[in-house]
mmCIF file of the C-alpha atoms, coordinates in Angstrom:
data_MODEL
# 
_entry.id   MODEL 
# 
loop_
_atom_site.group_PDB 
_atom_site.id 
_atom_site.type_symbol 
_atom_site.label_atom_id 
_atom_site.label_alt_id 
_atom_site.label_comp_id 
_atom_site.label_asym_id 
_atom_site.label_entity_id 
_atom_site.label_seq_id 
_atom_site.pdbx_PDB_ins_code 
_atom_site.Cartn_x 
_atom_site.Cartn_y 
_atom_site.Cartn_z 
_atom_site.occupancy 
_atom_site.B_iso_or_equiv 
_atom_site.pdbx_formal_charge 
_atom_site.auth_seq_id 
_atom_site.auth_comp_id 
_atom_site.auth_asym_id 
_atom_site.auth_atom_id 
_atom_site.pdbx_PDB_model_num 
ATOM 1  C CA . UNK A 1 1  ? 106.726 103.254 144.900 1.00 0.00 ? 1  UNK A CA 1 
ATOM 2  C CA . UNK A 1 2  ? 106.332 100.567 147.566 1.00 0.00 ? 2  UNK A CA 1 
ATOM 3  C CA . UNK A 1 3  ? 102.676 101.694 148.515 1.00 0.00 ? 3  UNK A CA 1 
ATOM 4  C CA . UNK A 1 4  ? 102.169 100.968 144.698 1.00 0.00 ? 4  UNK A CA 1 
ATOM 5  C CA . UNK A 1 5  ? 104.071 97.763  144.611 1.00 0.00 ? 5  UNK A CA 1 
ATOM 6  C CA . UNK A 1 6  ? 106.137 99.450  141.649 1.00 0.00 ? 6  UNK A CA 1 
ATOM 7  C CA . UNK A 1 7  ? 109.505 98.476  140.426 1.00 0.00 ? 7  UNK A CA 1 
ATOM 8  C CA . UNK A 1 8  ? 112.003 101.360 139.426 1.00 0.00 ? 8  UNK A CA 1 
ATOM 9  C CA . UNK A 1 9  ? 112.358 99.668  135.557 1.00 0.00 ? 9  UNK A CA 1 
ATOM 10 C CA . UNK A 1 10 ? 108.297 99.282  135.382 1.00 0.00 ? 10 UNK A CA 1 
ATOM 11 C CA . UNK A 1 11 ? 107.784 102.777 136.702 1.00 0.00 ? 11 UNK A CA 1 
ATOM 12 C CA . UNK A 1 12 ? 111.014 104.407 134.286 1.00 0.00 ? 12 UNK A CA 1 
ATOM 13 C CA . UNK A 1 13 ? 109.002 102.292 131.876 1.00 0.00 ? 13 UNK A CA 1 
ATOM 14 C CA . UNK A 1 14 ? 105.620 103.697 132.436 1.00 0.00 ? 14 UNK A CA 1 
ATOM 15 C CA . UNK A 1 15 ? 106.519 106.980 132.362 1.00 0.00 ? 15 UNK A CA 1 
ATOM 16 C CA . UNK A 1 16 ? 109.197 107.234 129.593 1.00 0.00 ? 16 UNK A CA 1 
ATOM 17 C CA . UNK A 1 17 ? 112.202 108.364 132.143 1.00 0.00 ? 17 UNK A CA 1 
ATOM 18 C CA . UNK A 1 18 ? 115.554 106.546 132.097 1.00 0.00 ? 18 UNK A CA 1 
ATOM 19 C CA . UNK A 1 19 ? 116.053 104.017 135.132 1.00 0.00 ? 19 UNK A CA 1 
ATOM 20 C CA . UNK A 1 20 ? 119.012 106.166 136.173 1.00 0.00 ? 20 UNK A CA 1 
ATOM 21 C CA . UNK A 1 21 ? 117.486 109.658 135.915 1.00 0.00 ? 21 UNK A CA 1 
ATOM 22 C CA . UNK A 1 22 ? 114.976 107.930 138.383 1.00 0.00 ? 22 UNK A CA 1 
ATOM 23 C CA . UNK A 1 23 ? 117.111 106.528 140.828 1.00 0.00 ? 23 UNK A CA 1 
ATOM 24 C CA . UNK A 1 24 ? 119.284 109.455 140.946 1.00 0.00 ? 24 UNK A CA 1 
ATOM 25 C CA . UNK A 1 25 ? 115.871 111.620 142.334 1.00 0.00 ? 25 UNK A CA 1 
ATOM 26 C CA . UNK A 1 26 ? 115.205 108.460 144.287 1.00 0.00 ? 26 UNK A CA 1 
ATOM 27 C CA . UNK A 1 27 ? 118.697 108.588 145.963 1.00 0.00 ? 27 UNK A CA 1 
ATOM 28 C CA . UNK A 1 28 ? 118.796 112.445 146.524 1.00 0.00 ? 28 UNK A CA 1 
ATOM 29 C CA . UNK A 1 29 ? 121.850 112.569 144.507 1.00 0.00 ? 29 UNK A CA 1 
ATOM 30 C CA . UNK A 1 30 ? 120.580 114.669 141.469 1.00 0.00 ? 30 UNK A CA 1 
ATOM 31 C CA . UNK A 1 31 ? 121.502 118.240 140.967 1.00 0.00 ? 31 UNK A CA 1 
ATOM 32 C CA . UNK A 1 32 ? 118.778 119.734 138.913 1.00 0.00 ? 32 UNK A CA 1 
ATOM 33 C CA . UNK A 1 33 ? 115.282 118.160 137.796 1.00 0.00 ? 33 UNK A CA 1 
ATOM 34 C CA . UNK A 1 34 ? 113.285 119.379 134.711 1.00 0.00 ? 34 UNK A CA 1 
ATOM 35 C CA . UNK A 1 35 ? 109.536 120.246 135.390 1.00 0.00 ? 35 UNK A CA 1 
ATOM 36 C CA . UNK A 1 36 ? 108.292 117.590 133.171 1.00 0.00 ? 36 UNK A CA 1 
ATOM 37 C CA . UNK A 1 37 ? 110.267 115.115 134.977 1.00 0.00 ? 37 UNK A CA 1 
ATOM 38 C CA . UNK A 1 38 ? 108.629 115.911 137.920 1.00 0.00 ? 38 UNK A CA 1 
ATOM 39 C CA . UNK A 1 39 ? 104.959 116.211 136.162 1.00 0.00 ? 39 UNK A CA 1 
ATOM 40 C CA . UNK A 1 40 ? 105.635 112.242 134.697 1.00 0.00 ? 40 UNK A CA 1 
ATOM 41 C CA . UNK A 1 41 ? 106.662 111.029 137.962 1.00 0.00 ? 41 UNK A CA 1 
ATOM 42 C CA . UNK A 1 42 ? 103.439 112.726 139.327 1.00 0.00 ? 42 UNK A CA 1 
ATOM 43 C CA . UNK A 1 43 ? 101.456 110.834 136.718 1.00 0.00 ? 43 UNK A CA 1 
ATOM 44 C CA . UNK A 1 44 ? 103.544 107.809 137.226 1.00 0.00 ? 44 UNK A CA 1 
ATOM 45 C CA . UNK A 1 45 ? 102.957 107.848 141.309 1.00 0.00 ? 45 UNK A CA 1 
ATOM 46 C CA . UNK A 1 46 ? 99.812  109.733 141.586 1.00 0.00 ? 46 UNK A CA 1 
ATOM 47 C CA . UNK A 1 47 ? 100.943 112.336 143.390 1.00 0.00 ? 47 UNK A CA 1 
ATOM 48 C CA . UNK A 1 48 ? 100.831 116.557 143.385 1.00 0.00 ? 48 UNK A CA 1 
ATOM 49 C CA . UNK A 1 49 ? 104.111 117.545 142.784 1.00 0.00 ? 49 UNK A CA 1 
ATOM 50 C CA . UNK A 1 50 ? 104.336 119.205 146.267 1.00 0.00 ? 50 UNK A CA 1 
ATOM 51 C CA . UNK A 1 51 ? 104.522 115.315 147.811 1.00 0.00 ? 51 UNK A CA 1 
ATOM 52 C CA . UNK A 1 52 ? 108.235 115.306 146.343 1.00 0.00 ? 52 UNK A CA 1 
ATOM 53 C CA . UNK A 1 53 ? 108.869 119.201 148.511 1.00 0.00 ? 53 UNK A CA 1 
ATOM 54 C CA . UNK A 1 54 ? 107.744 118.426 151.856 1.00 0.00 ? 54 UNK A CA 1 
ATOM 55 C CA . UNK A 1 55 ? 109.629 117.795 154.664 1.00 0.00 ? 55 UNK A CA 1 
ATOM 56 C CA . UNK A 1 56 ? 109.464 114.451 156.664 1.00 0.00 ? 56 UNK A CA 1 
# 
C-alpha cells in the first residue's frame, strides 16, 4: 500500500472490502481469508496472489 501511496479506506473502497476485514489481513490477526478476498486485494494492489505467501 505505501509503494502505491494508498490509504486503507481508499483501497477497502476500491475494492468493495470492509476497512476492518482489511486491516485484520494487514495486521496478521485474521483466521481464515476467502479466495475472492484475496483475488480483490490482488486487483486492488496489483499483485499475484503468491506476493501475500512468501516469506520475508
Amino acid at each position: 500500500m505505501a509503494e502505491l501511496n494508498i490509504s486503507a479506506t481508499d483501497l477497502s473502497n476500491e475494492i468493495n472490502i470492509s476497512r476492518n476485514a482489511l486491516n485484520l489481513c494487514r495486521s496478521g490477526k485474521a483466521k481464515m481469508i476467502k479466495f475472492e478476498t484475496i483475488a480483490e486485494l490482488c486487483k486492488g494492489l496489483y499483485v499475484q496472489p503468491d506476493y501475500f505467501f512468501k516469506e520475508k
